[in-house]
C-alpha positions as CSV (number, residue, x, y, z in Angstrom):
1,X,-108.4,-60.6,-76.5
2,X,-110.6,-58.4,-74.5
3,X,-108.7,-55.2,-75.8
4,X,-110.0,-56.2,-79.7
5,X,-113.0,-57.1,-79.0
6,X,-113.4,-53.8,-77.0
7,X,-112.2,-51.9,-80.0
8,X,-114.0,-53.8,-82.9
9,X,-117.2,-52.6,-80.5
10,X,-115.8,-48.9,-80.5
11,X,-115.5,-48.9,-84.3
12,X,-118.7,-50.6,-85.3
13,X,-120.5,-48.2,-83.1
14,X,-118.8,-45.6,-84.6
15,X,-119.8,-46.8,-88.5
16,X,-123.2,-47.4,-87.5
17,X,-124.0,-43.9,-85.6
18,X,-123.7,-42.5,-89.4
19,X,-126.4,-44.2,-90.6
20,X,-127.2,-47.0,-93.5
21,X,-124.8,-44.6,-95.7
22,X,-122.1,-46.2,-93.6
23,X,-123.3,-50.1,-94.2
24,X,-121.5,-50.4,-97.1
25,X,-118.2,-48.4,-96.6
26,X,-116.8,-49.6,-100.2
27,X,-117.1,-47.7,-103.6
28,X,-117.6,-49.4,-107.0
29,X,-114.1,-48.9,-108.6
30,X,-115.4,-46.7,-111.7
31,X,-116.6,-44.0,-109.2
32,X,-112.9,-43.7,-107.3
33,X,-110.9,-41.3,-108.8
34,X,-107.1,-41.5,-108.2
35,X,-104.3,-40.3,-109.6
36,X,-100.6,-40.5,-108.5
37,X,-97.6,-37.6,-108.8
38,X,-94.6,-39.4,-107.4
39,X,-94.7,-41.4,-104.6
40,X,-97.9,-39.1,-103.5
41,X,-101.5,-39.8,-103.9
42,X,-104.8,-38.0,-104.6
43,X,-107.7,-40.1,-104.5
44,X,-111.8,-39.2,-104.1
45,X,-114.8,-40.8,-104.2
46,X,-118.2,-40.7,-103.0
47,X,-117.3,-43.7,-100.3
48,X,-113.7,-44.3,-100.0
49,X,-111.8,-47.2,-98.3
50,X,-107.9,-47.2,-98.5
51,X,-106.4,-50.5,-97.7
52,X,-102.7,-50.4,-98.9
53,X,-99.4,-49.1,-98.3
54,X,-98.5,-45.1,-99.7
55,X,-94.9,-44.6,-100.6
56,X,-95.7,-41.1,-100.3
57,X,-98.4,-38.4,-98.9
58,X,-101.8,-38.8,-99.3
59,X,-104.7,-36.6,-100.2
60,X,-108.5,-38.2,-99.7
61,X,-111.7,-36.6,-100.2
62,X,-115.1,-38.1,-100.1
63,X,-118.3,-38.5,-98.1
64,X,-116.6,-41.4,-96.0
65,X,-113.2,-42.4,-96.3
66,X,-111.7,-45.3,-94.1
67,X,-108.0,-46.1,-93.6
68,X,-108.5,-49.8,-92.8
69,X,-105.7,-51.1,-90.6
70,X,-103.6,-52.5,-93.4
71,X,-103.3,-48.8,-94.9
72,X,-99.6,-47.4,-94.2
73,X,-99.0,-43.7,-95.3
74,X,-95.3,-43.2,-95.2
75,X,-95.9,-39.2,-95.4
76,X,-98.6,-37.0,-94.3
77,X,-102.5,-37.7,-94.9
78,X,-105.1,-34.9,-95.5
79,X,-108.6,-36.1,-95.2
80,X,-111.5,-34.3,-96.3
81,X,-115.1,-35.7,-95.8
82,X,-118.4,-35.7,-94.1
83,X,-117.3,-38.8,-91.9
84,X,-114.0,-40.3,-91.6
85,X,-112.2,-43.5,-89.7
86,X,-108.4,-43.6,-89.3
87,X,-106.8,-47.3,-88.0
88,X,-103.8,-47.6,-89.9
89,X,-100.7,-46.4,-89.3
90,X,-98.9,-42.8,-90.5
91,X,-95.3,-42.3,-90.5
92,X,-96.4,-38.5,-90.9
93,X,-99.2,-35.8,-89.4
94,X,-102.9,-36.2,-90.3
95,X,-104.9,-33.5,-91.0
96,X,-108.8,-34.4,-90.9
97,X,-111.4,-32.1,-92.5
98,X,-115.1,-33.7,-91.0
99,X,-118.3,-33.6,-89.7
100,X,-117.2,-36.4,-87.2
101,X,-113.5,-38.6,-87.6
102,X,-112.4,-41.6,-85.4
103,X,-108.6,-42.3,-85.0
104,X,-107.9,-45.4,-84.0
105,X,-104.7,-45.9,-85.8
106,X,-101.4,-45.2,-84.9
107,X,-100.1,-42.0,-86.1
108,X,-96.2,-41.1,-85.4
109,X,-97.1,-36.9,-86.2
110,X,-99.5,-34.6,-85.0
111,X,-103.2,-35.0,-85.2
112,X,-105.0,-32.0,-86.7
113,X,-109.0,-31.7,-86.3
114,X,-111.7,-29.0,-87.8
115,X,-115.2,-30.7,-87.6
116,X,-117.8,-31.5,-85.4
117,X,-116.5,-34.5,-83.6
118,X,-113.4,-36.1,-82.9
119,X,-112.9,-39.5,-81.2
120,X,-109.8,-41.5,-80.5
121,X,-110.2,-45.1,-80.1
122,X,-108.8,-47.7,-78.0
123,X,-105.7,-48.5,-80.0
124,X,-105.2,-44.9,-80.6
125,X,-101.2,-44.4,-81.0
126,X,-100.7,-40.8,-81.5
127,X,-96.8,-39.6,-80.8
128,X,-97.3,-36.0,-80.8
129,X,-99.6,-33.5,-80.2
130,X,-104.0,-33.2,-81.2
131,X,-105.2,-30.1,-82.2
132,X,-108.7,-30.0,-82.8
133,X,-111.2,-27.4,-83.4
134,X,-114.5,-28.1,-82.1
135,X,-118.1,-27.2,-80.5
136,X,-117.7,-30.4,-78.7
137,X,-114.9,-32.4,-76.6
138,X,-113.0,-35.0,-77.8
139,X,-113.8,-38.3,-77.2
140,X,-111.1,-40.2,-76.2
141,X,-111.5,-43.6,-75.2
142,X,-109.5,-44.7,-71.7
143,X,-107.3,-47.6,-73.9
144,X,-105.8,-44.6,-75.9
145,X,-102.5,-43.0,-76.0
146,X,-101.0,-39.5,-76.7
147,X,-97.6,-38.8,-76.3
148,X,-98.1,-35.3,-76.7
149,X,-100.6,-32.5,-75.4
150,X,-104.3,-32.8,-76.5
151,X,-104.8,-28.8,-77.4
152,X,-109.2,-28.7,-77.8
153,X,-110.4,-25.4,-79.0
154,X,-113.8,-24.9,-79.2
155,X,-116.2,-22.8,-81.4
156,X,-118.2,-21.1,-78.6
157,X,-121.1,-18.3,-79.4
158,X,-119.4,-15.0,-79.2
159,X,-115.8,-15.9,-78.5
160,X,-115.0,-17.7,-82.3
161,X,-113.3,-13.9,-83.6
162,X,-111.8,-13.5,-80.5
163,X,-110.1,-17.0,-80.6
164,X,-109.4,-16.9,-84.0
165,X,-107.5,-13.1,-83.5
166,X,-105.7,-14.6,-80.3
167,X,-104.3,-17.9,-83.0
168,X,-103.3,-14.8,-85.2
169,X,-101.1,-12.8,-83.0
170,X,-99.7,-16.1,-81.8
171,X,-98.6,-16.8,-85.0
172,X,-97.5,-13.3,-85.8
173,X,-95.2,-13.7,-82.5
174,X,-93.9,-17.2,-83.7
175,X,-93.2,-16.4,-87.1
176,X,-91.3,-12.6,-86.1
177,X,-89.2,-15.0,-83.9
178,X,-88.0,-17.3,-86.3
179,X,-87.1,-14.6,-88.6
180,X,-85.3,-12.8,-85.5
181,X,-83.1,-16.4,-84.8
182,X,-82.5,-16.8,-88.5
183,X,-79.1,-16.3,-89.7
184,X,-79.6,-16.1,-93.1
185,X,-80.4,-12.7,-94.7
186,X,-84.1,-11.8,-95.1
187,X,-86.4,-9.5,-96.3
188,X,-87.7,-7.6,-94.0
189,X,-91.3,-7.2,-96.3
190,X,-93.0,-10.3,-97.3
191,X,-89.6,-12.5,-96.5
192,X,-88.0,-13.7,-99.4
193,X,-85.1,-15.3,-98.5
194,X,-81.3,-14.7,-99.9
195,X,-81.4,-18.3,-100.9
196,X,-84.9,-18.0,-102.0
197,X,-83.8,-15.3,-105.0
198,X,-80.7,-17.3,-106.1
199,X,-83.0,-20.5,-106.0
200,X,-85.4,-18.0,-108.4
201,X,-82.8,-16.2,-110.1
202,X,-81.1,-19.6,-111.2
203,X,-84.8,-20.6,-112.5
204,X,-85.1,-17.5,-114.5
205,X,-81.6,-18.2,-116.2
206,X,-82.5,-21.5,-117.4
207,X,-85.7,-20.2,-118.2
208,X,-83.6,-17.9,-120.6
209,X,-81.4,-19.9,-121.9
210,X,-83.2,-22.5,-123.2
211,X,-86.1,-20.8,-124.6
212,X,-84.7,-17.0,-125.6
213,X,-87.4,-16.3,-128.4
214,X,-89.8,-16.7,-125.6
215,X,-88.0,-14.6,-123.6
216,X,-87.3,-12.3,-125.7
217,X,-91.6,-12.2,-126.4
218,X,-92.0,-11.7,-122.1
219,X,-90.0,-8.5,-122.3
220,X,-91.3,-7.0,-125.4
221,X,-94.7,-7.8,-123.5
222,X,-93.7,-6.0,-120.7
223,X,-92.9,-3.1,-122.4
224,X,-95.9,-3.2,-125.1
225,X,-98.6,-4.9,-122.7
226,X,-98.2,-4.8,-119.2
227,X,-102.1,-3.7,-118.5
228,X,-102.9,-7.3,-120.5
229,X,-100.5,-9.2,-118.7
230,X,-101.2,-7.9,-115.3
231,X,-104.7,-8.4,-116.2
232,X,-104.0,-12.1,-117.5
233,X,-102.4,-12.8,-114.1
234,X,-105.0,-11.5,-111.6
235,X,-107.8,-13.0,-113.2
236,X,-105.2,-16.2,-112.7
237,X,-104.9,-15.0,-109.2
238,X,-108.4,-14.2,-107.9
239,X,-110.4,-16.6,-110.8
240,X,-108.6,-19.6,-109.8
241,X,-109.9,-19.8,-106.0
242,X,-112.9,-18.9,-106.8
243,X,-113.2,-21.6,-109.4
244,X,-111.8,-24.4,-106.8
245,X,-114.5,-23.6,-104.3
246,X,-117.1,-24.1,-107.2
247,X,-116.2,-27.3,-109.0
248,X,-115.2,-28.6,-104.9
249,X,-118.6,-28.2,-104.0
250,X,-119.9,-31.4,-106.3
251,X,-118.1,-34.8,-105.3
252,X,-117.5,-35.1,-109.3
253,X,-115.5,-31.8,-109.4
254,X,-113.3,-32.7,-106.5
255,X,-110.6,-34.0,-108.4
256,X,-110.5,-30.7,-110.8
257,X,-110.2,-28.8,-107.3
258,X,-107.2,-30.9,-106.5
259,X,-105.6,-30.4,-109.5
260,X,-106.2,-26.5,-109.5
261,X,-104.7,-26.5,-105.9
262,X,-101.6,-28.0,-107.3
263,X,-101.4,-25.1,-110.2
264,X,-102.5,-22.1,-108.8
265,X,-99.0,-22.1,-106.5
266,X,-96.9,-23.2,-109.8
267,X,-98.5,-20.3,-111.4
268,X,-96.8,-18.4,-108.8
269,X,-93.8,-19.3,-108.7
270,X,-93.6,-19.4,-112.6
271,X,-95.0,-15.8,-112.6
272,X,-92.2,-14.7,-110.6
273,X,-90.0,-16.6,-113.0
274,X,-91.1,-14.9,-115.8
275,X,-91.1,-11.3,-114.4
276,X,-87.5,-12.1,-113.2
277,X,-86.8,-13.2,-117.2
278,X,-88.5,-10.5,-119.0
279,X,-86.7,-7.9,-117.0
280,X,-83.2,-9.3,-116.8
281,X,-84.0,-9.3,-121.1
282,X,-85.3,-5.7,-120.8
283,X,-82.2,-4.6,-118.3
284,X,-79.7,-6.4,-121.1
285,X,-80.7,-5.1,-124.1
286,X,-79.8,-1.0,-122.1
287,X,-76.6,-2.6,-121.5
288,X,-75.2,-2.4,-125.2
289,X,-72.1,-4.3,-125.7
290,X,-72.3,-6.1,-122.4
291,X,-76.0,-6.8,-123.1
292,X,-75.4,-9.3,-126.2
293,X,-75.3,-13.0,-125.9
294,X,-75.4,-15.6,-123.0
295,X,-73.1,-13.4,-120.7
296,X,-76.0,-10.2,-121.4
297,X,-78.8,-12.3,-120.2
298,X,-77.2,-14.1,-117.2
299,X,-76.4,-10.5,-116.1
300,X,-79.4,-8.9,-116.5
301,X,-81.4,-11.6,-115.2
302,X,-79.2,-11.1,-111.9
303,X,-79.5,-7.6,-111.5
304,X,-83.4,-8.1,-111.8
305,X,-83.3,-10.8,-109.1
306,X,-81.8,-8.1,-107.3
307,X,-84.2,-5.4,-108.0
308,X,-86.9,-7.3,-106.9
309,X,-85.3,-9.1,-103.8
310,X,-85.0,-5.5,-102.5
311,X,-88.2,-4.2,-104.0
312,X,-90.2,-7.3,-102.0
313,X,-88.1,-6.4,-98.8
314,X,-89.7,-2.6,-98.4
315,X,-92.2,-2.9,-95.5
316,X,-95.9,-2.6,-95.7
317,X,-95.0,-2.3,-99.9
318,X,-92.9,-5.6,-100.1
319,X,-96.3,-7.4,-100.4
320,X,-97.5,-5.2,-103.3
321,X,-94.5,-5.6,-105.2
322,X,-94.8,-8.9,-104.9
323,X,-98.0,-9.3,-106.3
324,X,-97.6,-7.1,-108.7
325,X,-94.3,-9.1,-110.0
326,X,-96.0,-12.2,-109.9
327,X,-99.1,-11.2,-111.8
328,X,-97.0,-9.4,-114.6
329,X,-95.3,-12.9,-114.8
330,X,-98.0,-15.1,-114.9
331,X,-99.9,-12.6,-117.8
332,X,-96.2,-13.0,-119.5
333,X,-96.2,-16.3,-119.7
334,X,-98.9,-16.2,-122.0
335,X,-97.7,-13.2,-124.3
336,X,-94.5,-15.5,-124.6
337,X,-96.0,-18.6,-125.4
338,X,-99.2,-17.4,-127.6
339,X,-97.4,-16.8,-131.0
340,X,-95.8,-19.9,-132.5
341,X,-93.2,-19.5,-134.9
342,X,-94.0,-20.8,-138.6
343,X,-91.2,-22.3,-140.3
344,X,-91.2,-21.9,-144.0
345,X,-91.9,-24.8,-146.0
């Protein structure tokens, strides 16, 4: 009895430091915006309380957003907000993005922090490991539990570039490793794996097969247009970050930013689709005979997974290529799809 009565106190206090913003912690329903791909959900609103269960992962942004302790997230959560208050439980990490947070949940991942202020309270439950990035120390309240190491990394005057290079070659060091254990084939460049280009290659045959007009369109754009195609695709590139971090900067625009998040990898990997495509079509018209039909394009789009694989695997250019490929593709995709066939009446 004591130990809830201690931790309703912890919480309170916690609501209360923010302010009267905090005095009424629910939104009115038409200004939540949520939307649902899968089991996963993407929700945002000015003031933001999550009571229910999440088949899925979820994604909340907002100037407060509480996960009451009937919330259950059966992935990972990613909370972005000015303040933000965690007591349900996670099957998955949680990632926090805040001015101050409060975990007081139980969470069976790891606990990431980047903010100004981290508390855990007294029916914290946290399995693995916290990370958090701070000017401050945690606060961590004597009744809570971490299985795993509580990592606090703070933002001191003069030292944040020098930390931030350190996390760098760590990573560098981790990442070389993995690759060195690995005992699949890898590119040495920008490491695409073996089963990465037959997982893309495969792609770019369907691609082919069920829409060869459009294909066909790609490669005569990549021989007719390439400067408006790799144009097309870095403005897709470089525009499309730039365009998050302005309509994110309103609360109204937030959702937008979501959704942009979720294209601007697609866009990627459908670039390199397309660029695998119009290539294998350009490689299998030169191949006469051979060339024609089903069998012509299933080659050629092999050989150009091929090509590419080893083309992204050259150090130091492997990256270039790789941009280059993917911004061709992406520019493609719009000199395949922008003419639409007329049928005569």
């Amino acid at each position: 009895m004591r130990g809830g009565i201690r931790s309703a106190a912890f919480i309170l206090a916690f609501l209360f430091a923010g302010g009267p913003a905090l005095a009424a912690p629910e939104a009115p329903a038409s200004r939540a915006i949520q939307w649902q791909s899968g089991d996963d959900v993407f929700t945002a609103a000015e003031e933001l309380t999550i009571d229910r269960k999440v088949a899925g992962s979820l994604t909340a942004a907002g100037q407060i957003v509480i996960l009451t302790r009937d919330a259950e997230v059966a992935g990972d959560a990613w909370i972005a907000a000015r303040r933000a208050a965690v007591e349900g439980e996670l099957d998955g990490d949680l990632s926090i993005r805040a001015q101050e947070a409060l975990v007081n949940g139980h969470v069976k991942g790891n606990v990431t922090f980047y903010g100004l202020e981290l508390a855990l309270g007294p029916d914290a439950r946290i399995d693995g490991d916290v990370d958090y990035y701070a000017p401050s120390t945690a606060r961590i309240d004597e009744g809570a539990r971490v299985a795993g190491a509580v990592n606090g990394n703070a933002f001191e005057t003069g030292r944040g570039y020098e930390r931030r290079a350190e996390m760098r070659d760590r990573w560098r060091e981790d990442h070389m490793r993995a690759q060195e254990e690995s005992r699949g084939l890898a590119a040495p460049g920008y490491h695409m794996t073996a089963g990465g280009a037959v997982i893309f290659g495969v792609l770019a045959i369907l691609f082919a097969l069920a829409a060869p007009v459009t294909a066909r369109r790609m490669r005569d754009g990549l021989v007719g247009e390439p400067a408006l195609a790799g144009g097309l695709g870095l403005l897709w590139l470089v525009g499309v970050p730039v365009l998050i971090v302005l309509v994110a900067i309103s609360i109204v625009g937030l959702p937008l930013a979501f959704l942009l998040l979720l294209l601007w990898p697609l866009g990627m990997i459908f670039g390199l689709v397309a660029m695998l495509v119009a290539v294998g079509e350009l490689i299998a018209s030169r191949l006469r005979e051979v060339g024609k039909g089903t069998l012509g394009r299933i080659v050629g789009i092999i050989i150009a997974t091929a090509l590419v694989w080893i083309g992204i695997s050259i150090p130091f250019l492997g990256a270039l290529i790789w941009l280059a490929a993917v911004a061709l593709g992406i520019g493609l995709l719009y000199i395949g799809f922008r003419t639409i066939e007329r049928t005569p009446l």
